[in-house]
C-alpha positions in Angstrom: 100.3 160.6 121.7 97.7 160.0 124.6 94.4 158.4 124.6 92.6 161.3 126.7 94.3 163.4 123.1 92.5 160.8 121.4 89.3 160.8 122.9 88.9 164.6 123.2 89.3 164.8 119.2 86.8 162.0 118.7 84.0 164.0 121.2 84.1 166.7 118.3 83.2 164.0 115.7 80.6 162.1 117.4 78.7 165.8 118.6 79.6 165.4 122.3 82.2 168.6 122.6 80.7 169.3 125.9 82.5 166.0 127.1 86.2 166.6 126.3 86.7 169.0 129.2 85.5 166.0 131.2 88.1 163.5 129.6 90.5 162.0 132.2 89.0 164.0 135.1 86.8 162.9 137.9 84.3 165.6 137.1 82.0 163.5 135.1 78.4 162.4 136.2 77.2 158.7 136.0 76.0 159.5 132.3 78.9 161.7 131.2 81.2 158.7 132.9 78.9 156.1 130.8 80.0 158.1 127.4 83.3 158.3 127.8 84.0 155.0 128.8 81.9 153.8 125.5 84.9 156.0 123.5 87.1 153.8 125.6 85.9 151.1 124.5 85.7 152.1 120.7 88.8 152.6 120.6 90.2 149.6 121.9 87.8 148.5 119.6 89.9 150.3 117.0 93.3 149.7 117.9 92.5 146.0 117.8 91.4 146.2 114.2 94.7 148.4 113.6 96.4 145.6 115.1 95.6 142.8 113.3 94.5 144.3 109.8 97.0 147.2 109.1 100.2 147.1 111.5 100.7 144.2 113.4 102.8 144.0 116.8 104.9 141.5 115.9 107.2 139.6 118.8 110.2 136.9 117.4 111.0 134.3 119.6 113.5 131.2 119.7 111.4 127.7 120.0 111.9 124.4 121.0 110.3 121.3 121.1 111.5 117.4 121.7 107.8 116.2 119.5 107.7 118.7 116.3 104.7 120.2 118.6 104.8 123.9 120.4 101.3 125.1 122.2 101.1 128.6 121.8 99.9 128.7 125.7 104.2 128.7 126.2 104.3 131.8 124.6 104.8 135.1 126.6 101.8 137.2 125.1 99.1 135.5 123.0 99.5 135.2 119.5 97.0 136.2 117.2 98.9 135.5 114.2 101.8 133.2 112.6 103.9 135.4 109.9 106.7 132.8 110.0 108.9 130.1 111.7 112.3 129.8 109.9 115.6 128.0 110.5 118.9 129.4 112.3 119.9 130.3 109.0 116.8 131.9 108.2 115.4 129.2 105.9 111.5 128.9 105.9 110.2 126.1 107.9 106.9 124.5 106.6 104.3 124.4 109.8 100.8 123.0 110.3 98.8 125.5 112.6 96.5 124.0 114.9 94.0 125.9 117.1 96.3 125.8 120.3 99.8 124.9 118.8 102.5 124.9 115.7 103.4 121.6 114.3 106.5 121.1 112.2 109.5 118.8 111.3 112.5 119.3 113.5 113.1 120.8 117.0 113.9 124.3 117.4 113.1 127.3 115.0 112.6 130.9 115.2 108.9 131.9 115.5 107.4 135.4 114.4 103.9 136.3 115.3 101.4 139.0 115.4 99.7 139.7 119.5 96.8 142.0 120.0 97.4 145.1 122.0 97.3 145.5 125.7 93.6 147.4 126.7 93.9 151.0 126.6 92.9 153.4 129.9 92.8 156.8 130.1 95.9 158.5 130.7 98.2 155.8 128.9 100.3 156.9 125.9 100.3 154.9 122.9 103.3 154.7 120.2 102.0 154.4 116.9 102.5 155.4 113.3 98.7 156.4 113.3 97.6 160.0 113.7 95.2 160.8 116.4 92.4 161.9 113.7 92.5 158.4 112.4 92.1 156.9 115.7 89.2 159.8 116.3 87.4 158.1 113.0 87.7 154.8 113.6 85.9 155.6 117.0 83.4 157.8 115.9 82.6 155.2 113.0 82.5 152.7 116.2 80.2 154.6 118.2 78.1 155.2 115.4 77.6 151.6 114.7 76.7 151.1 118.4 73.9 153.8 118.2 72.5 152.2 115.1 73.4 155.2 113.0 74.5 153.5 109.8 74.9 156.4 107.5 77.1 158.5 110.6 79.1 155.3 110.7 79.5 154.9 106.9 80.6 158.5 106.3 83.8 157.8 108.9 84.3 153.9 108.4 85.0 155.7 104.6 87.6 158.3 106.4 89.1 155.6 108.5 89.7 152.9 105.7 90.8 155.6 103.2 93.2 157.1 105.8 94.6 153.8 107.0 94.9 152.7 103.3 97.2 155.9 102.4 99.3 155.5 105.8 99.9 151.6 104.6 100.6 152.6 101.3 104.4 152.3 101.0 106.2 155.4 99.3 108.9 154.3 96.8 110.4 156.6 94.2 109.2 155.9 91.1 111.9 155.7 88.6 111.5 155.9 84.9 113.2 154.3 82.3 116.3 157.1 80.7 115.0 158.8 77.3 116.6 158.0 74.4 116.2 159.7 71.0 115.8 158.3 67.8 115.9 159.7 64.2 
């Protein structure tokens, strides 16, 4: 899916449909440009909170240390987020986090963490198990919030959560217990 997809859906929501004919073109003035760089900004805005509430990017990595000490500053993209560090065998490791580093017993582990998305532009394309209108809601809710229109924002912070909530929601098949009868 693409952002300009993205954006063009949430210009219906927040009552600016004269701006998604202007979305990823040069024909925009300074105040039309203005606009639709503040729904570029919500939804970074949003895919952050997607990010690191909902479905995290998670990145595993092997690594090592000679002091029981590894800075997070030696990691290739930031982390945001420990989910675990385990052994080669796949044995948790108990860790103490630290505002700049992982502390822990031994020398080596494996490390899983959460980053936060790269900064969205117009044009880009964006993989995600999120449907555009969800995105468009949690932008509109954003803008919203930045206009100081509480009760716009509620009614689409209440479609973004719900919405989110039933996409998280995992789907198992619910199986019931065989029927017996009894006389």
């Amino acid at each position: 899916m693409t952002i300009n997809n993205i954006i063009k859906l949430s210009c219906n929501f927040v009552n600016l449909p004269e701006l998604e004919a202007l979305v990823g073109t040069t024909n925009a003035n300074e105040i039309q440009t203005a606009q639709l760089n503040k729904l570029l900004k919500c939804l970074n805005l949003v895919n952050e909170e997607i990010c690191s509430e909902y479905f995290p990017i998670l990145k595993t990595v092997p690594i090592f240390t000679y002091d029981g000490d590894y800075y997070f500053s030696s990691l290739e993209e930031p982390a945001s987020a420990v989910i675990y560090l385990r052994d080669k065998r796949g044995n948790n490791i108990p860790y103490k986090l630290s505002n700049d580093h992982i502390s822990f017993d031994g020398q080596e582990g494996i490390l899983c963490y959460a980053v936060m998305p790269e900064s969205l532009e117009f044009g880009d394309e964006i993989d995600s198990i999120v449907p555009e209108r969800v995105f468009a809601y949690g932008i509109a809710r954003e803008f919203f919030l930045m206009q100081s229109l509480s009760d716009e924002a509620m009614i689409y912070e209440n479609r973004f959560k719900e919405s989110l909530e039933n996409i998280a929601r995992k789907k198992s098949i619910l199986r019931l217990p065989k029927r017996q009868w009894k006389s």
